[in-house]
C-alpha atoms as a printed R data frame, in Angstrom:
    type eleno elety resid chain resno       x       y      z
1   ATOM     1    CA   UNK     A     1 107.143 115.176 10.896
2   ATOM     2    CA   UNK     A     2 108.029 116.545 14.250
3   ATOM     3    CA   UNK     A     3 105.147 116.028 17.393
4   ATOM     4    CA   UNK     A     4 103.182 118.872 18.197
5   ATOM     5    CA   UNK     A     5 103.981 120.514 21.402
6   ATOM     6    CA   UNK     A     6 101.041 122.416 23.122
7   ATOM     7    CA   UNK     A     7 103.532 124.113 25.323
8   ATOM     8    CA   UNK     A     8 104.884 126.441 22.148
9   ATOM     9    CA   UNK     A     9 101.703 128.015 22.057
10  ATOM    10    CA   UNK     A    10 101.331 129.248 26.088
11  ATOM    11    CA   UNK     A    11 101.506 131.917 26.858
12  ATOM    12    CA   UNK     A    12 101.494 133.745 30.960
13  ATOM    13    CA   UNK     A    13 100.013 137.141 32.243
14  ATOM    14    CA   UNK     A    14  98.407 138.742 35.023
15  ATOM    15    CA   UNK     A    15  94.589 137.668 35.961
16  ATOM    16    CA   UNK     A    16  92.807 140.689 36.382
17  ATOM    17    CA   UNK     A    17  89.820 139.634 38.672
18  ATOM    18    CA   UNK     A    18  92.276 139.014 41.783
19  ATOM    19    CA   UNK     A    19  93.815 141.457 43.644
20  ATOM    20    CA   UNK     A    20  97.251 140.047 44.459
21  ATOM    21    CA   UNK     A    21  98.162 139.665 40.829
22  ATOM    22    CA   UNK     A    22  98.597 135.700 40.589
23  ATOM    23    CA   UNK     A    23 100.637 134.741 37.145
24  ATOM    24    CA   UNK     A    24  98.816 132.547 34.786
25  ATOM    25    CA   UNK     A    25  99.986 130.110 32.384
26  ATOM    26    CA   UNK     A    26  97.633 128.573 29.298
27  ATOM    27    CA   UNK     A    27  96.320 129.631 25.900
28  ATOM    28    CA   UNK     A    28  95.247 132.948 24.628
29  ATOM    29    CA   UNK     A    29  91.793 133.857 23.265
30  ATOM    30    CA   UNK     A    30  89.222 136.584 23.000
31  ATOM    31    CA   UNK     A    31  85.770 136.149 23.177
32  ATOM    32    CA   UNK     A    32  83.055 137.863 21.091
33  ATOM    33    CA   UNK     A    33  82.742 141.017 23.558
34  ATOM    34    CA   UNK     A    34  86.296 141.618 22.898
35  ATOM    35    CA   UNK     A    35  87.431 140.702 26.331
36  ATOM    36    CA   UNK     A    36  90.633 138.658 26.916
37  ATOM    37    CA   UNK     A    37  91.506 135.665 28.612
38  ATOM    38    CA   UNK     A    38  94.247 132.588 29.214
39  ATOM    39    CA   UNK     A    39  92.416 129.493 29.388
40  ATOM    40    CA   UNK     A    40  94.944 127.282 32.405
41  ATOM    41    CA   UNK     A    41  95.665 123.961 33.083
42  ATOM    42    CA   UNK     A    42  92.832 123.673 35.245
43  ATOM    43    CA   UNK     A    43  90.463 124.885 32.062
44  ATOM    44    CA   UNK     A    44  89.470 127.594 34.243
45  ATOM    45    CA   UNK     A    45  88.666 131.060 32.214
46  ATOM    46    CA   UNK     A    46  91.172 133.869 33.392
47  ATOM    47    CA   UNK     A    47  90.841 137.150 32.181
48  ATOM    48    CA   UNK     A    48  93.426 139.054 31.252
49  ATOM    49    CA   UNK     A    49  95.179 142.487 30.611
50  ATOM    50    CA   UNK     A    50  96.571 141.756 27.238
51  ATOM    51    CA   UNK     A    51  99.600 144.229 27.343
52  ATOM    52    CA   UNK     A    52 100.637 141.934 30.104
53  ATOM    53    CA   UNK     A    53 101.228 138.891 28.220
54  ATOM    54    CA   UNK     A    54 104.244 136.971 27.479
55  ATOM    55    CA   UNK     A    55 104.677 134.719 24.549
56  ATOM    56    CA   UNK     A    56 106.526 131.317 24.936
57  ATOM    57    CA   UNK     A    57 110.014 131.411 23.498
58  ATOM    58    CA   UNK     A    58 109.921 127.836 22.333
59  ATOM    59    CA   UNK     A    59 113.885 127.603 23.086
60  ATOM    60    CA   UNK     A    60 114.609 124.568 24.630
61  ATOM    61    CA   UNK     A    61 117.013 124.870 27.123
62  ATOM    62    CA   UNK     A    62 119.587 122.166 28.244
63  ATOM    63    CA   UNK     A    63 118.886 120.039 30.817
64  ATOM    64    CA   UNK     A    64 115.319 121.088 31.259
65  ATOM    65    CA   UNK     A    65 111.278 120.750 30.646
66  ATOM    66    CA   UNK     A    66 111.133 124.411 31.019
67  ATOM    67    CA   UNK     A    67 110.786 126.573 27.389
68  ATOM    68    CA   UNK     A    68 111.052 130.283 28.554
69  ATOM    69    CA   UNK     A    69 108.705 132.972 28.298
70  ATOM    70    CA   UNK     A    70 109.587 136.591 27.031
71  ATOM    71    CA   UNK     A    71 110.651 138.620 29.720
72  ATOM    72    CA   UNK     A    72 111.717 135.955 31.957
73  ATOM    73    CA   UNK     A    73 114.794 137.058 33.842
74  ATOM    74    CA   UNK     A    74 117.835 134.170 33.304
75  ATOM    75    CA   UNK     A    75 121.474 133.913 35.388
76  ATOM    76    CA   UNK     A    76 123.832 132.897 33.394
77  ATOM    77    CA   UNK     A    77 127.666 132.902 32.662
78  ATOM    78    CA   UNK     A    78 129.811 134.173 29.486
79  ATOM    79    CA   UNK     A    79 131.548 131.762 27.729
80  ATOM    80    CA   UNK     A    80 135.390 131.312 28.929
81  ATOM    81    CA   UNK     A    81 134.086 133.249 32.278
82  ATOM    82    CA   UNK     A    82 133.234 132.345 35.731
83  ATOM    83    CA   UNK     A    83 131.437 135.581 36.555
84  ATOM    84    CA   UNK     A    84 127.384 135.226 36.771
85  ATOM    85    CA   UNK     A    85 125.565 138.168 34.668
86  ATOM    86    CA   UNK     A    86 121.417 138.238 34.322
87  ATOM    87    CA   UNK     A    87 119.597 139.024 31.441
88  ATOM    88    CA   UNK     A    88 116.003 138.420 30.126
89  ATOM    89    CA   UNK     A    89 113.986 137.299 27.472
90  ATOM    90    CA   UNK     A    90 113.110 139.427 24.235
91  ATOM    91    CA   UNK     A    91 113.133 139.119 20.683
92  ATOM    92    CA   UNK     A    92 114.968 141.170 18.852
93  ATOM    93    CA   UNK     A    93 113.529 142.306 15.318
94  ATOM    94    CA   UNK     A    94 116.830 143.399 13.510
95  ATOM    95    CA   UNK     A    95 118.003 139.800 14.440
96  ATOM    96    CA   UNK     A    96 114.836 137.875 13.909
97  ATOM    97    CA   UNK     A    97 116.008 135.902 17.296
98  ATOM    98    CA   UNK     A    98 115.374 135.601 20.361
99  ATOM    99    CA   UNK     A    99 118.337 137.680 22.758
100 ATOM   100    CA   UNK     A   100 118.937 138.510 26.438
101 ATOM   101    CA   UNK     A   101 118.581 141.819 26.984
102 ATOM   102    CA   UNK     A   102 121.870 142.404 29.337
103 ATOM   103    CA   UNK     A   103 121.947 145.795 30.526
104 ATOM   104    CA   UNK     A   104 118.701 148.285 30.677
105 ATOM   105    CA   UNK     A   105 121.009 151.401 30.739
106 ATOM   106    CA   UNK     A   106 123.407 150.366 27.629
107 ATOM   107    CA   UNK     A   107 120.890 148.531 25.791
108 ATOM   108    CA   UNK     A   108 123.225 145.455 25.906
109 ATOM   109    CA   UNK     A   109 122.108 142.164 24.695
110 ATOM   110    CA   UNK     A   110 123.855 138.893 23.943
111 ATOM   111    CA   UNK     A   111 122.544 136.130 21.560
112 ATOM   112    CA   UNK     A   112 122.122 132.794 23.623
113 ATOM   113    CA   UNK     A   113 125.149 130.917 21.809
114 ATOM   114    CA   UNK     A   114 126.969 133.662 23.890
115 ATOM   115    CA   UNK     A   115 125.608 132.244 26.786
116 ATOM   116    CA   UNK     A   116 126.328 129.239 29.183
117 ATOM   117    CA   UNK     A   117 124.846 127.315 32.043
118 ATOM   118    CA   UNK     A   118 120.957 129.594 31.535
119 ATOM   119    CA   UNK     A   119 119.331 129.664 35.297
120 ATOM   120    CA   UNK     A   120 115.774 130.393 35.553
121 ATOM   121    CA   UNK     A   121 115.550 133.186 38.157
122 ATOM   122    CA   UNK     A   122 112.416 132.554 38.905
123 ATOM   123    CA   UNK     A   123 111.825 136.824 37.897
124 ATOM   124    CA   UNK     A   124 109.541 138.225 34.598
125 ATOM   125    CA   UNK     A   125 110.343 142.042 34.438
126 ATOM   126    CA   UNK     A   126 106.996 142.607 32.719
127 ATOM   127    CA   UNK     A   127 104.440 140.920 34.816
128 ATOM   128    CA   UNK     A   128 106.207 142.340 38.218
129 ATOM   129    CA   UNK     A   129 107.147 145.496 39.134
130 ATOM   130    CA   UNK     A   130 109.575 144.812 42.097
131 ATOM   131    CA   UNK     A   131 111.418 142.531 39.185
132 ATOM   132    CA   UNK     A   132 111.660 145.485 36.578
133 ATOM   133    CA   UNK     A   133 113.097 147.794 39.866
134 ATOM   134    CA   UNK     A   134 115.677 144.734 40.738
135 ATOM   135    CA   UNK     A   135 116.809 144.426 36.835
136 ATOM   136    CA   UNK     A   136 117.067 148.637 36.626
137 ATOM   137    CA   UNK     A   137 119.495 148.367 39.707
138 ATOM   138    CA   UNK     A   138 120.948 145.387 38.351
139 ATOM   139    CA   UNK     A   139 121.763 147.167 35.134
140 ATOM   140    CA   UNK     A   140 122.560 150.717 36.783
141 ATOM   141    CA   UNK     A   141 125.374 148.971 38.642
142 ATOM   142    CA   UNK     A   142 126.955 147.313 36.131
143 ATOM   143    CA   UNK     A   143 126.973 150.545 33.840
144 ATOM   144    CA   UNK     A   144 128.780 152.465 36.644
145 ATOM   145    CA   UNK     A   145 131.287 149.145 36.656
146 ATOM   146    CA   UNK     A   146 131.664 149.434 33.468
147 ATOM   147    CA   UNK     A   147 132.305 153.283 33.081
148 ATOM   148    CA   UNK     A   148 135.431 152.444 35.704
149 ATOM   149    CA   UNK     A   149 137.192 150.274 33.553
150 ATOM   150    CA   UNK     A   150 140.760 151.841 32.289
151 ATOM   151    CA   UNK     A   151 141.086 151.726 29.113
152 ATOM   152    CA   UNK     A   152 144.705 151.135 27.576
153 ATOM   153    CA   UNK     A   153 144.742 153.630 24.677
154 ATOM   154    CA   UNK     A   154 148.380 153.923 24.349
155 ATOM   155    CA   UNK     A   155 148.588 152.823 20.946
156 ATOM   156    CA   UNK     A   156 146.038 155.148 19.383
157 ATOM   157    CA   UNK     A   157 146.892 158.541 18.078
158 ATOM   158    CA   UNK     A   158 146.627 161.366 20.521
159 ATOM   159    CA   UNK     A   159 143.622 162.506 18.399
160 ATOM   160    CA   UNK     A   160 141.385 159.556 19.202
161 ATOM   161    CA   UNK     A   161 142.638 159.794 23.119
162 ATOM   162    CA   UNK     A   162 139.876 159.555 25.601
């Protein structure tokens, strides 16, 4: 029997009561008026907007105390590649996994045994809007990279020439 660990059950989101938006982490719960709230560390009572919370992944990553929440924004680098790519946290339902949503504009995503050497960014595209602007420039640029690769289409028909 494995050890319960309190920390698959967090979850982080925005308190509501103060202005400048602070991120808090703890455990989810309404109360009987209906309102919401993450109950911290501290056991101090935050409440909450729930469309702005994040579950915990419960991925362990290497090398780290640190299980990722959705939406958290990751470096990393493709396997067999020295080149440093970003991605976030979501799970996808037609592959009942977790992925990292790669590109905004493409709707890229790669499954996290396509993935080396994940980097916690420090970013969560859903509780910050000046992270969801970064990640739609991130993603714009690499689309327009992308769209000025050659392609070698020599060996295809003339029919099925771009």
């Amino acid at each position: 029997m494995s050890e319960f660990n309190k920390n698959l059950y967090m979850v982080k989101g925005i308190f509501v009561q103060d202005e400048t938006e602070p991120i808090v982490t703890g455990f989810y719960y309404i109360d009987e008026h209906g309102r919401h709230f993450i109950i911290g560390d501290d056991f101090g009572h935050y409440e909450t907007n729930p469309y702005t919370l994040c579950r915990c992944t419960g991925i362990k990553l290497k090398d780290s105390d640190y299980l990722p929440f959705e939406y958290d924004v990751f470096s990393y680098n493709e396997p067999l590649s020295d080149k440093f790519c970003f991605g976030y946290f979501e799970f996808n339902q037609y592959l009942t996994q977790w992925v990292l949503v790669t590109n905004n504009e493409t709707h890229q995503y790669r499954t996290l045994n396509k993935c080396n050497n994940l980097i916690f960014t420090g970013r969560n595209v859903l509780l910050k809007d000046n992270d969801m602007n970064w990640f739609v420039e991130y993603s714009k640029k690499e689309f327009e990279k992308s769209k000025s690769n050659v392609i070698d289409n020599s060996y295809c028909p003339s029919k099925f020439r771009r």
